[in-house]
mmCIF file of the N, C-alpha and C atoms, coordinates in Angstrom:
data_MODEL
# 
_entry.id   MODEL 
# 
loop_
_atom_site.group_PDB 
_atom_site.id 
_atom_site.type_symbol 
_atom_site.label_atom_id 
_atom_site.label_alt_id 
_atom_site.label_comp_id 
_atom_site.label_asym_id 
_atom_site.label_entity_id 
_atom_site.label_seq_id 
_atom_site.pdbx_PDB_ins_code 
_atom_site.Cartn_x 
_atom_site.Cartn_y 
_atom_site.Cartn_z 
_atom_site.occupancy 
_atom_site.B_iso_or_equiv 
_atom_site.pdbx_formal_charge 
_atom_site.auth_seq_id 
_atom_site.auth_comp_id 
_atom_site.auth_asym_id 
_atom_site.auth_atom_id 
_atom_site.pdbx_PDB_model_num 
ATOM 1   N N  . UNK A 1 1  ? 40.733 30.469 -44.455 1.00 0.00 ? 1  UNK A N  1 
ATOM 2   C CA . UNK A 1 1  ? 42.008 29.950 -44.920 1.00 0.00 ? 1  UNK A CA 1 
ATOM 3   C C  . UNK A 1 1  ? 41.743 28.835 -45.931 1.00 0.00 ? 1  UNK A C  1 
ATOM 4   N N  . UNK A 1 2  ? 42.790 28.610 -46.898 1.00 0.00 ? 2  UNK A N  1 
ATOM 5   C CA . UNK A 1 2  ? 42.165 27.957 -48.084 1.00 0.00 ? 2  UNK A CA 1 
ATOM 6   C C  . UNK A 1 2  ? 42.912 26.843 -47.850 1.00 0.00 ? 2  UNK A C  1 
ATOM 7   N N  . UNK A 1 3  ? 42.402 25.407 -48.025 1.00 0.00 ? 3  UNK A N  1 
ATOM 8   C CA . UNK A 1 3  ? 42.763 23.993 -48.246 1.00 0.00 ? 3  UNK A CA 1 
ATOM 9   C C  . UNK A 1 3  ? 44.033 23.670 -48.721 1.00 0.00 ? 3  UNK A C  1 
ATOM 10  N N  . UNK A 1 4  ? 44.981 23.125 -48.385 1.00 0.00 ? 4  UNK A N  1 
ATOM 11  C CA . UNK A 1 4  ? 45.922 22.832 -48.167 1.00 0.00 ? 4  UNK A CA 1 
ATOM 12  C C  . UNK A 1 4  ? 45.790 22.072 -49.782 1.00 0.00 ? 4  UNK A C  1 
ATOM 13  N N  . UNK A 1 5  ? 47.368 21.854 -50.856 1.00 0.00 ? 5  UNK A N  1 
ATOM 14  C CA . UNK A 1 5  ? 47.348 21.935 -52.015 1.00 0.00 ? 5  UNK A CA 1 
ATOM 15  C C  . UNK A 1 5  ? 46.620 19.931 -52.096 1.00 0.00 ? 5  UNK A C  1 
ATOM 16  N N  . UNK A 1 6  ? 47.452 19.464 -51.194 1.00 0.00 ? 6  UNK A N  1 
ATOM 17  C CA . UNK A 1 6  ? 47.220 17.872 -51.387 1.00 0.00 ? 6  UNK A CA 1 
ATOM 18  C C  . UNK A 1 6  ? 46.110 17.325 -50.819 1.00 0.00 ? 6  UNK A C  1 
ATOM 19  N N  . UNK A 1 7  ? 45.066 18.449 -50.154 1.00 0.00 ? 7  UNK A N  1 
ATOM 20  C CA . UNK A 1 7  ? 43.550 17.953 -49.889 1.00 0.00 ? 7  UNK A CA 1 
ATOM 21  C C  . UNK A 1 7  ? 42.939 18.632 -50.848 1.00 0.00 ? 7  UNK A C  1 
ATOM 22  N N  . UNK A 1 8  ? 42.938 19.395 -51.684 1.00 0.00 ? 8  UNK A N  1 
ATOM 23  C CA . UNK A 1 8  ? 42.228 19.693 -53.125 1.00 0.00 ? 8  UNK A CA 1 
ATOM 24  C C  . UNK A 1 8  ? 42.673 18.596 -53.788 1.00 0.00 ? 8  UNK A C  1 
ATOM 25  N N  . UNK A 1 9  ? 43.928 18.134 -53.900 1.00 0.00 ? 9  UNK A N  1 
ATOM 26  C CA . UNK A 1 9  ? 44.112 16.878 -55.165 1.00 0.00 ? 9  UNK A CA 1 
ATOM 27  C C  . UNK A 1 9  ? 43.751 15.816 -54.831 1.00 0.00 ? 9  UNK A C  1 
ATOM 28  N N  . UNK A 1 10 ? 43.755 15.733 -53.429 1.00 0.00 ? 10 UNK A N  1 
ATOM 29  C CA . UNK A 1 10 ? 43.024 14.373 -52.591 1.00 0.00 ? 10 UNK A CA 1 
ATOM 30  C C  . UNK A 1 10 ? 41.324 14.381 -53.307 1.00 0.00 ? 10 UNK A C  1 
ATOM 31  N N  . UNK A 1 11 ? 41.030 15.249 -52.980 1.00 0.00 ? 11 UNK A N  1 
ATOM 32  C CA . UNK A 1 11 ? 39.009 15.746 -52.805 1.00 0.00 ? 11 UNK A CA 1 
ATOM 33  C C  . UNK A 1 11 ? 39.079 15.119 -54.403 1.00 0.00 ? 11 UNK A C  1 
ATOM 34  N N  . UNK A 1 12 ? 39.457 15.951 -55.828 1.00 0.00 ? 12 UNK A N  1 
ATOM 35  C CA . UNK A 1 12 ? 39.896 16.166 -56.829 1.00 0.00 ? 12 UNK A CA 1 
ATOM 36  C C  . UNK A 1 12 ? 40.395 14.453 -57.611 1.00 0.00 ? 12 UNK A C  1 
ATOM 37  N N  . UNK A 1 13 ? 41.119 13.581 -56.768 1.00 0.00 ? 13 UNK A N  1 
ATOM 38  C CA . UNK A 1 13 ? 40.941 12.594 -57.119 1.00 0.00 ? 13 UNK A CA 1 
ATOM 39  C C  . UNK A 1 13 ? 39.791 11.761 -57.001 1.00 0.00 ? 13 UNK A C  1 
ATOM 40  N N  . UNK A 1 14 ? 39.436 11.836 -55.803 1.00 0.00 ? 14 UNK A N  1 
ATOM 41  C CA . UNK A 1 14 ? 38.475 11.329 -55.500 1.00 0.00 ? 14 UNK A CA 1 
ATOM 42  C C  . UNK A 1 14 ? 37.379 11.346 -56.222 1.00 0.00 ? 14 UNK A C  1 
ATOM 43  N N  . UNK A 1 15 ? 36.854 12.186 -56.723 1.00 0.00 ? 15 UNK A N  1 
ATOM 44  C CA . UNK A 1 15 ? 35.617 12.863 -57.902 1.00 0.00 ? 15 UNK A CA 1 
ATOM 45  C C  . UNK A 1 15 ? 36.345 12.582 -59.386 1.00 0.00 ? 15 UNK A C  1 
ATOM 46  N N  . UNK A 1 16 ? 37.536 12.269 -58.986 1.00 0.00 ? 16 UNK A N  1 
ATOM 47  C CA . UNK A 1 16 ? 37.884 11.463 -60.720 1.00 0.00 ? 16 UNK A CA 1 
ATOM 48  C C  . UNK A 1 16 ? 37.542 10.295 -60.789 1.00 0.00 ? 16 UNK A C  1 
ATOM 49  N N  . UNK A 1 17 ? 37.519 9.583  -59.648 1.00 0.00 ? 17 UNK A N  1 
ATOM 50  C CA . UNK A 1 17 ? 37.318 7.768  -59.597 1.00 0.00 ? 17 UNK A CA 1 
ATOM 51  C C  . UNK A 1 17 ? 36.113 8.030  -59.737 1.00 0.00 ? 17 UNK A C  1 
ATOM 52  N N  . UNK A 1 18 ? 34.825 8.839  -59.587 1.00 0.00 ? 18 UNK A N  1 
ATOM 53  C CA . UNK A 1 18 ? 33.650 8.279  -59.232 1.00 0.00 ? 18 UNK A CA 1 
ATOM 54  C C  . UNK A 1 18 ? 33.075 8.684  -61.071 1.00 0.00 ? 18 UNK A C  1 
ATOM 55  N N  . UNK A 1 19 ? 34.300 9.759  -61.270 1.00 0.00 ? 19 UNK A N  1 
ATOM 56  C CA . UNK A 1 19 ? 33.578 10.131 -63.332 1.00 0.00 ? 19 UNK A CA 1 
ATOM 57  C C  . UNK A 1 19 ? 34.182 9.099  -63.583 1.00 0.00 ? 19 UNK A C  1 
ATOM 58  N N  . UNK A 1 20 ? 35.610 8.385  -63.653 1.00 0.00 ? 20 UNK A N  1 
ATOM 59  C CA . UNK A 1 20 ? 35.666 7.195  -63.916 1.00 0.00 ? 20 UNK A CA 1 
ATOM 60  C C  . UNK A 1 20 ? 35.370 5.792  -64.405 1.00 0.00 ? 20 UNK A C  1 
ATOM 61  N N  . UNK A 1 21 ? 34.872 5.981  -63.217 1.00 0.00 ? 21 UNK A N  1 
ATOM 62  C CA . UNK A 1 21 ? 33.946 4.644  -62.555 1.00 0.00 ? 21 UNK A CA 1 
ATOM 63  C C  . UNK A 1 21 ? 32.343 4.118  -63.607 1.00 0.00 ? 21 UNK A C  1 
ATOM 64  N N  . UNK A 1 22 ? 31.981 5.712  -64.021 1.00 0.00 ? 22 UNK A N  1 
ATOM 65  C CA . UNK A 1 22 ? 31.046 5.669  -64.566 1.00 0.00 ? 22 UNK A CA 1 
ATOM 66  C C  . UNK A 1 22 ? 31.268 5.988  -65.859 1.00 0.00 ? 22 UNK A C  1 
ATOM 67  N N  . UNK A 1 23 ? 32.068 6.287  -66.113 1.00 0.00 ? 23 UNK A N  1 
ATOM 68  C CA . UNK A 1 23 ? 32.263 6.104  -67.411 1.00 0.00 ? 23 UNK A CA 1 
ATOM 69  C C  . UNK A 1 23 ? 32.911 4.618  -68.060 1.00 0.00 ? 23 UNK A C  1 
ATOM 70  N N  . UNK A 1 24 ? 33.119 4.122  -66.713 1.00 0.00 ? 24 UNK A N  1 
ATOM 71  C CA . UNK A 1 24 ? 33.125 2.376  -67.298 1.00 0.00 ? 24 UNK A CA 1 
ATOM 72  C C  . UNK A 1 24 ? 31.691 1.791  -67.570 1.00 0.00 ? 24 UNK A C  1 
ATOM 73  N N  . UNK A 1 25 ? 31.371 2.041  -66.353 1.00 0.00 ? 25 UNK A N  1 
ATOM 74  C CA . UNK A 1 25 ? 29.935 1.748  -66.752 1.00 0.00 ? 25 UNK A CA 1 
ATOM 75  C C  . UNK A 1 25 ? 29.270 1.889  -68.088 1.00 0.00 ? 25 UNK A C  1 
ATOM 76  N N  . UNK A 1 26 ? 28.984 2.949  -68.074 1.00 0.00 ? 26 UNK A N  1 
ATOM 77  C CA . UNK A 1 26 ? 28.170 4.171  -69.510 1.00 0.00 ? 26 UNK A CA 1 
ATOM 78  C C  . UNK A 1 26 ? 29.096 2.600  -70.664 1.00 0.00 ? 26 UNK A C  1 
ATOM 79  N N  . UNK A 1 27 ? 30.310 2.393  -71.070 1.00 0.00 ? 27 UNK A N  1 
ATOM 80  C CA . UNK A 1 27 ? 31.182 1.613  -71.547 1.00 0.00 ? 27 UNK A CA 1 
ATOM 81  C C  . UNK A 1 27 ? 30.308 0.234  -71.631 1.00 0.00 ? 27 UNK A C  1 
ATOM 82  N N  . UNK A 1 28 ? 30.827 0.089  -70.690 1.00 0.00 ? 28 UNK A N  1 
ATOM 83  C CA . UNK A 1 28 ? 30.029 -1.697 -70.713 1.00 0.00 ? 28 UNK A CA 1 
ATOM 84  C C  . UNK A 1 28 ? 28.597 -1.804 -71.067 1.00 0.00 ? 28 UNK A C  1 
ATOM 85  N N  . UNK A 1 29 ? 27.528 -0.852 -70.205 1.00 0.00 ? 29 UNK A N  1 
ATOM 86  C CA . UNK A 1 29 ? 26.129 -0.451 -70.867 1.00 0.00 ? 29 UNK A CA 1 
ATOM 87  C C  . UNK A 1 29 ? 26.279 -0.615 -72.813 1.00 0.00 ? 29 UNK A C  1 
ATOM 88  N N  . UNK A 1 30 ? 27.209 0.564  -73.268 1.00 0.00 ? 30 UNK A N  1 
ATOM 89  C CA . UNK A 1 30 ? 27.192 0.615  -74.840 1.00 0.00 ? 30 UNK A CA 1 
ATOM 90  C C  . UNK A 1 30 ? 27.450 -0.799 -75.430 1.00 0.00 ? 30 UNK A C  1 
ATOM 91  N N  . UNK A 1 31 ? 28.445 -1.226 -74.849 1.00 0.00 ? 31 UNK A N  1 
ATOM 92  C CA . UNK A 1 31 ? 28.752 -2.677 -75.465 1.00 0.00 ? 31 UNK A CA 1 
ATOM 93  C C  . UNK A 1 31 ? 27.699 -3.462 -75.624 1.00 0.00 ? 31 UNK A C  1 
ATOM 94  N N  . UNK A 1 32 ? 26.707 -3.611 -74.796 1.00 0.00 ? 32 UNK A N  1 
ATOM 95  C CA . UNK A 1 32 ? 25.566 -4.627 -74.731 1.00 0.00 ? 32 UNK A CA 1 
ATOM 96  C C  . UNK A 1 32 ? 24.559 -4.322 -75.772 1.00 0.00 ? 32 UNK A C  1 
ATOM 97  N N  . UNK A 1 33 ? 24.475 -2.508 -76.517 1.00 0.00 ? 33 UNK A N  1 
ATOM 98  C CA . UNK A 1 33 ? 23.756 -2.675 -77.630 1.00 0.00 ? 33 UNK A CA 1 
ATOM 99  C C  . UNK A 1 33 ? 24.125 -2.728 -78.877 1.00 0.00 ? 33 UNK A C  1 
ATOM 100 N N  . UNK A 1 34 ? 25.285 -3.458 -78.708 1.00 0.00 ? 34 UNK A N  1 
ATOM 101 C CA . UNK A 1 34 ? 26.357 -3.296 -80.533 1.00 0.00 ? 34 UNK A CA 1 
ATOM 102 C C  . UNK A 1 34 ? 27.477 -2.936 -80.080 1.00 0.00 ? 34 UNK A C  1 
ATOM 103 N N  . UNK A 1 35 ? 28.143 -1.880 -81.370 1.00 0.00 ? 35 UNK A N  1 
ATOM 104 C CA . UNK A 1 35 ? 29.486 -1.650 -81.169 1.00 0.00 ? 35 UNK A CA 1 
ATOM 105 C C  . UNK A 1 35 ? 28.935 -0.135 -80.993 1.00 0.00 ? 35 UNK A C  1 
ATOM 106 N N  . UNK A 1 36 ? 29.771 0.430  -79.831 1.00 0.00 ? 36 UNK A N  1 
ATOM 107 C CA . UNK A 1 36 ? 29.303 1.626  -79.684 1.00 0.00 ? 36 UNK A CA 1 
ATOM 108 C C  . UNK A 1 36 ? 30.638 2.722  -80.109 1.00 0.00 ? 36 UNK A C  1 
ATOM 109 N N  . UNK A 1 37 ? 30.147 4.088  -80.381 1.00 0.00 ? 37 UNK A N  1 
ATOM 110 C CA . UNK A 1 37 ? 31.025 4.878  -80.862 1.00 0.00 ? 37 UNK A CA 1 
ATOM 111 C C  . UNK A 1 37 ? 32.000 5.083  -79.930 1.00 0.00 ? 37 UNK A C  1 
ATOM 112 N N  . UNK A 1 38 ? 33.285 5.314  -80.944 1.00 0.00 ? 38 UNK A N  1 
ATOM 113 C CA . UNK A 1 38 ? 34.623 5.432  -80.612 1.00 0.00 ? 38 UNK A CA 1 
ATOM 114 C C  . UNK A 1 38 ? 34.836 6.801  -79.477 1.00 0.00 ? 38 UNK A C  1 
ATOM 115 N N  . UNK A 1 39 ? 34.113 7.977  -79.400 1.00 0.00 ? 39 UNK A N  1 
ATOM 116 C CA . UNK A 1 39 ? 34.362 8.445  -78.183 1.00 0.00 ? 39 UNK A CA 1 
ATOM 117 C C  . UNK A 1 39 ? 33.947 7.985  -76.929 1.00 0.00 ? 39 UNK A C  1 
ATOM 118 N N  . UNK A 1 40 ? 32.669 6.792  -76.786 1.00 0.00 ? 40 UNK A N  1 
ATOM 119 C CA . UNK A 1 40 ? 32.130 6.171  -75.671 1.00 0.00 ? 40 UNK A CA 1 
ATOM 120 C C  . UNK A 1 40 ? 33.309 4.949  -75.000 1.00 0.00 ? 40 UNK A C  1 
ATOM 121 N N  . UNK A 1 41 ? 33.488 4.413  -76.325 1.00 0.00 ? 41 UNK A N  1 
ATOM 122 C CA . UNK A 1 41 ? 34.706 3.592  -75.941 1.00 0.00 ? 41 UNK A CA 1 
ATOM 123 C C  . UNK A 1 41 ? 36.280 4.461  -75.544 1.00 0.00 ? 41 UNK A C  1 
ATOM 124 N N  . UNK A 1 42 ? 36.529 5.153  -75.700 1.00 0.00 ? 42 UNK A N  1 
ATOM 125 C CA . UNK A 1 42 ? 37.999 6.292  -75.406 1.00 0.00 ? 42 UNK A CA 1 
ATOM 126 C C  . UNK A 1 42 ? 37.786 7.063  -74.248 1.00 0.00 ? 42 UNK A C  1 
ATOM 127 N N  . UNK A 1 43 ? 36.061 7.071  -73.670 1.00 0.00 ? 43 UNK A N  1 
ATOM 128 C CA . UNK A 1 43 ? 35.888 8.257  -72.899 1.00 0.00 ? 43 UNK A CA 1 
ATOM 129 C C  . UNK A 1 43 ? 36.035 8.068  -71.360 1.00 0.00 ? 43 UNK A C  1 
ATOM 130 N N  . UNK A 1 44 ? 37.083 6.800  -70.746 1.00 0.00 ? 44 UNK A N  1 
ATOM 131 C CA . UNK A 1 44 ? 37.502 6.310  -69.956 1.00 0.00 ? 44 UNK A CA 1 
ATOM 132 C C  . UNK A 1 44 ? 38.936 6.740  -68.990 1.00 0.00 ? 44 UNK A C  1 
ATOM 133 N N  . UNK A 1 45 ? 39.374 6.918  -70.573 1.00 0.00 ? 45 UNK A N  1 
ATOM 134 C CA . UNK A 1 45 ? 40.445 7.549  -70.876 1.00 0.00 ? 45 UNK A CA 1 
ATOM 135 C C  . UNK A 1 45 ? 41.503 8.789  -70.331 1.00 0.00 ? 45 UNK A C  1 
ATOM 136 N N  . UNK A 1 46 ? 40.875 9.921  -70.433 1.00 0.00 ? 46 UNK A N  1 
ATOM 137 C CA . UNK A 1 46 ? 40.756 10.913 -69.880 1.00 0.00 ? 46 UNK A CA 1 
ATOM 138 C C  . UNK A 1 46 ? 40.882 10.954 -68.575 1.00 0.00 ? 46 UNK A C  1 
ATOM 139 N N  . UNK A 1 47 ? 39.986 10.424 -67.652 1.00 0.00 ? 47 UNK A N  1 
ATOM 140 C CA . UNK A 1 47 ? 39.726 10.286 -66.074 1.00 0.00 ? 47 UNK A CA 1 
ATOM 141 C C  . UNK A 1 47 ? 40.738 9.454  -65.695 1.00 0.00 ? 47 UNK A C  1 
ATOM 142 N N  . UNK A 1 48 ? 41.101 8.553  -66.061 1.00 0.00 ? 48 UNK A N  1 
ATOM 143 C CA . UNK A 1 48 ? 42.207 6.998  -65.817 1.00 0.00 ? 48 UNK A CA 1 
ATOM 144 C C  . UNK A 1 48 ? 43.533 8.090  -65.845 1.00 0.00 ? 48 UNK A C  1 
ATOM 145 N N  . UNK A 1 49 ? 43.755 8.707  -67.339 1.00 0.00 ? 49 UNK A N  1 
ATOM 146 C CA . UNK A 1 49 ? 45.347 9.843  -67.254 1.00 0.00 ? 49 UNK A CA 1 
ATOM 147 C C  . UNK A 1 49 ? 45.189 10.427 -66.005 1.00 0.00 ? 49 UNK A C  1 
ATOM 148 N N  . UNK A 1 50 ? 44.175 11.333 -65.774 1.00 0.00 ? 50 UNK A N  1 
ATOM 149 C CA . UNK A 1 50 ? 44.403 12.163 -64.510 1.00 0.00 ? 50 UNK A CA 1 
ATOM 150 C C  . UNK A 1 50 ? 44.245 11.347 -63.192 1.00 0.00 ? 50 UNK A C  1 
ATOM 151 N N  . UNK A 1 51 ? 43.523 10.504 -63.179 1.00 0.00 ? 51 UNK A N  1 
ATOM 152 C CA . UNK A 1 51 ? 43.945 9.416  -62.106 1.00 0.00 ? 51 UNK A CA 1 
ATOM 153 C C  . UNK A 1 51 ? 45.110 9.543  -61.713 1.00 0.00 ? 51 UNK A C  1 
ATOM 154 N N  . UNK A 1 52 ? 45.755 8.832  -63.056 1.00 0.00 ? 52 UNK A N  1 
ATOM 155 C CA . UNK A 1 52 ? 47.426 8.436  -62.419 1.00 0.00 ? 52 UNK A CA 1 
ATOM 156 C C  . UNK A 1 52 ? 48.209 10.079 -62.199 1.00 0.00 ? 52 UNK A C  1 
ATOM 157 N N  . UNK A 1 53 ? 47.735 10.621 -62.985 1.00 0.00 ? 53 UNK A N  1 
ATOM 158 C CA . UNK A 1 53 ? 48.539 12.109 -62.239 1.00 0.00 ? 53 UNK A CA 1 
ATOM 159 C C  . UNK A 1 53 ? 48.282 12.346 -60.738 1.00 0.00 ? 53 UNK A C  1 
ATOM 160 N N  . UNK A 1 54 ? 47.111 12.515 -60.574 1.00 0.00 ? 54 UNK A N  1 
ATOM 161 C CA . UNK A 1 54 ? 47.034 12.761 -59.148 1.00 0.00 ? 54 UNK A CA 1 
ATOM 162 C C  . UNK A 1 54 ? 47.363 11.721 -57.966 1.00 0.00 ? 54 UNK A C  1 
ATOM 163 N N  . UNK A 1 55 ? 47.465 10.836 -58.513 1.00 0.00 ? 55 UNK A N  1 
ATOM 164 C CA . UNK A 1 55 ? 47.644 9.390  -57.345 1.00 0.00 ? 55 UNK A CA 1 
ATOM 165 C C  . UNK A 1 55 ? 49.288 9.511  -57.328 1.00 0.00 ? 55 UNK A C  1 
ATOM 166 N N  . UNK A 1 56 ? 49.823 9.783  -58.700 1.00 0.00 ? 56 UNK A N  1 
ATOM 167 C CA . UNK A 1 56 ? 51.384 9.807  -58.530 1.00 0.00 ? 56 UNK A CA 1 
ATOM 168 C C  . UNK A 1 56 ? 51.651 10.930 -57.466 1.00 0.00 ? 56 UNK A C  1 
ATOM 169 N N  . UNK A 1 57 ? 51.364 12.202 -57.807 1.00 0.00 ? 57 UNK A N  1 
ATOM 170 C CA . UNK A 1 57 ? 51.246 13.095 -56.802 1.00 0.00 ? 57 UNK A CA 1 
ATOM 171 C C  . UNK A 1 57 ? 51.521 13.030 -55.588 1.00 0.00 ? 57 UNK A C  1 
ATOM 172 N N  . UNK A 1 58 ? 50.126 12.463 -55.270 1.00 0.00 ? 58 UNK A N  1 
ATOM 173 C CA . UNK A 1 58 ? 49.409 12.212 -53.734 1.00 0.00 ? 58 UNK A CA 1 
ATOM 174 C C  . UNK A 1 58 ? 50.711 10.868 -53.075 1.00 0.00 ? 58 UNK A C  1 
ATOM 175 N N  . UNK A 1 59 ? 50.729 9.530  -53.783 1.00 0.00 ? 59 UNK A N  1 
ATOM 176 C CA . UNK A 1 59 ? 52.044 9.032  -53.800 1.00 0.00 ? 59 UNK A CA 1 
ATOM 177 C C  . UNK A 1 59 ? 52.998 9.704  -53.116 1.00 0.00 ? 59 UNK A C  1 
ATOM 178 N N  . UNK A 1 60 ? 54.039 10.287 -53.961 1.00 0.00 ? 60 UNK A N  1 
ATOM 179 C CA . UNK A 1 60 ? 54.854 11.631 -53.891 1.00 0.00 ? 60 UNK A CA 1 
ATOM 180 C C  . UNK A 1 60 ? 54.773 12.632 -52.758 1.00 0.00 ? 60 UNK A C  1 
ATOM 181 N N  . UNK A 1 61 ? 53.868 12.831 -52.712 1.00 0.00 ? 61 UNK A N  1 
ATOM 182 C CA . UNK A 1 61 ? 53.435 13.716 -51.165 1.00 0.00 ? 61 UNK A CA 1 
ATOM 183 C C  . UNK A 1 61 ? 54.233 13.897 -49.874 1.00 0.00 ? 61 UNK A C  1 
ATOM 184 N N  . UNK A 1 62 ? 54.380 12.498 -48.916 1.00 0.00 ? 62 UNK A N  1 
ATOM 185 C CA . UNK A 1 62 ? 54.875 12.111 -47.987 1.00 0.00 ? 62 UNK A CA 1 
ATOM 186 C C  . UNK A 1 62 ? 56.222 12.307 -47.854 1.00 0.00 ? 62 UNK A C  1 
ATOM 187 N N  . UNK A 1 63 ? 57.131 12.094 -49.341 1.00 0.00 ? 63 UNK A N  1 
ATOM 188 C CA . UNK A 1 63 ? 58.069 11.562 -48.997 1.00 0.00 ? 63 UNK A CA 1 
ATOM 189 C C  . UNK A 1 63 ? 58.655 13.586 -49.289 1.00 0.00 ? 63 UNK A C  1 
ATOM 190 N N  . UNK A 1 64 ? 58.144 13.922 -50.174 1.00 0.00 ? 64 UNK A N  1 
ATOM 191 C CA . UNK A 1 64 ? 58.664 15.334 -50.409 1.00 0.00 ? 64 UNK A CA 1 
ATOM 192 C C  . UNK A 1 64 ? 57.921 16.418 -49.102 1.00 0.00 ? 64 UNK A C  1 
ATOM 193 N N  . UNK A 1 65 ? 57.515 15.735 -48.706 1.00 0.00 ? 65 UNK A N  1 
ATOM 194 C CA . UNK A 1 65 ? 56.952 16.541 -47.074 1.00 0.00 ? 65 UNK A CA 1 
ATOM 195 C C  . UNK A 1 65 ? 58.362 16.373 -46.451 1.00 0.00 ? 65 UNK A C  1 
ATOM 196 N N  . UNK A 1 66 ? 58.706 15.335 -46.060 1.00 0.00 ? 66 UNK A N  1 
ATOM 197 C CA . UNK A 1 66 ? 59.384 15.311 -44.856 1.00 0.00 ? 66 UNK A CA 1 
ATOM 198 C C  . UNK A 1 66 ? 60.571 15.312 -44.758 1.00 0.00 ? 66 UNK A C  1 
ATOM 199 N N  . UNK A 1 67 ? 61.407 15.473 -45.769 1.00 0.00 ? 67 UNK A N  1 
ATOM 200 C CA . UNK A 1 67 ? 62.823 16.115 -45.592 1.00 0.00 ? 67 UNK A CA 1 
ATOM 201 C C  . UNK A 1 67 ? 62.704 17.339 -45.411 1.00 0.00 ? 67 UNK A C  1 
ATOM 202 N N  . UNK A 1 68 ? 61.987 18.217 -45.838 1.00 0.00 ? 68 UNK A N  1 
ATOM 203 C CA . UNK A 1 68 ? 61.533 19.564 -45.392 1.00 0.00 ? 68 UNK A CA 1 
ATOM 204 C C  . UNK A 1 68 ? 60.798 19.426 -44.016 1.00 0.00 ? 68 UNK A C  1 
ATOM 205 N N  . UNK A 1 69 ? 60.108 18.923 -43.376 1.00 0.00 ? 69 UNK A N  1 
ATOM 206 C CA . UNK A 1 69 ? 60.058 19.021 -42.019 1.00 0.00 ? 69 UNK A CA 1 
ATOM 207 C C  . UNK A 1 69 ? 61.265 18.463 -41.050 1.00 0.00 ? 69 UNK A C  1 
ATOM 208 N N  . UNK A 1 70 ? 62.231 17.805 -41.589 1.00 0.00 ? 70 UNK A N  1 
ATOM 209 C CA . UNK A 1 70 ? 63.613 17.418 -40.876 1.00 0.00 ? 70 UNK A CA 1 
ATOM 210 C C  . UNK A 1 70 ? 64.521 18.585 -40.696 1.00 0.00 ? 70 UNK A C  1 
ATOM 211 N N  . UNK A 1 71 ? 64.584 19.081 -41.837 1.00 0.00 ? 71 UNK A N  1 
ATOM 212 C CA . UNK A 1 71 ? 65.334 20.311 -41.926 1.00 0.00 ? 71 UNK A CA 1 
ATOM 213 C C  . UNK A 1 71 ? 64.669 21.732 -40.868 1.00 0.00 ? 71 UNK A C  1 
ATOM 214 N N  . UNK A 1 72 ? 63.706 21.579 -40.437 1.00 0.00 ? 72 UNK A N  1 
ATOM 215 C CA . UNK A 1 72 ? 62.917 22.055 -39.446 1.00 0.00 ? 72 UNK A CA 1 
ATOM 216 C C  . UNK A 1 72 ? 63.552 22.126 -38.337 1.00 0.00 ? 72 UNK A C  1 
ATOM 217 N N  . UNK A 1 73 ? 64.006 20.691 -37.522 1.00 0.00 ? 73 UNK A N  1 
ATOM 218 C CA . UNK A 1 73 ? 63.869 20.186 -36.408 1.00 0.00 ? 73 UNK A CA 1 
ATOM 219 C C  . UNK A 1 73 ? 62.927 19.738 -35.834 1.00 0.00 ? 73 UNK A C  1 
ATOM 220 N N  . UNK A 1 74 ? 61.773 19.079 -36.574 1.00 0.00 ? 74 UNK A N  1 
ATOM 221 C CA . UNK A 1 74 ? 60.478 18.576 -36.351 1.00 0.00 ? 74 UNK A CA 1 
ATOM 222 C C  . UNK A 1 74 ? 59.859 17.652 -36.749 1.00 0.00 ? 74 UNK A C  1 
# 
């Protein structure tokens, strides 16, 4: 049986913070030898957007769960 939609985006965020994370790094590293190129500096970017997509999401989650489990009786 396959993973439920908001523990793939859970897992899925999670592995965005850690490309993230390092791509701050990789960032701050470039800074220390000059000015480093404009995709090293932007390439933060990317991971941070889908961050907030999936965190809004995951956010979102709870509250759109459970009027549908009310309507249940549960």
């Amino acid at each position: 049986m396959s993973a439920a939609p908001g523990r793939r985006v859970r897992q899925a965020h999670r592995w965005l913070s850690m490309i993230f994370t390092a791509t701050v790094v990789a960032n701050f590293a470039a800074q220390t030898q000059g000015e480093p190129a404009a995709w090293i500096t932007y390439s933060p970017l990317l991971p941070l957007a889908l961050l907030m997509l999936s965190g809004l999401y995951l956010f979102a989650l709870p509250y759109v769960k459970r009027p549908a489990a009310a309507q249940r009786g549960g």
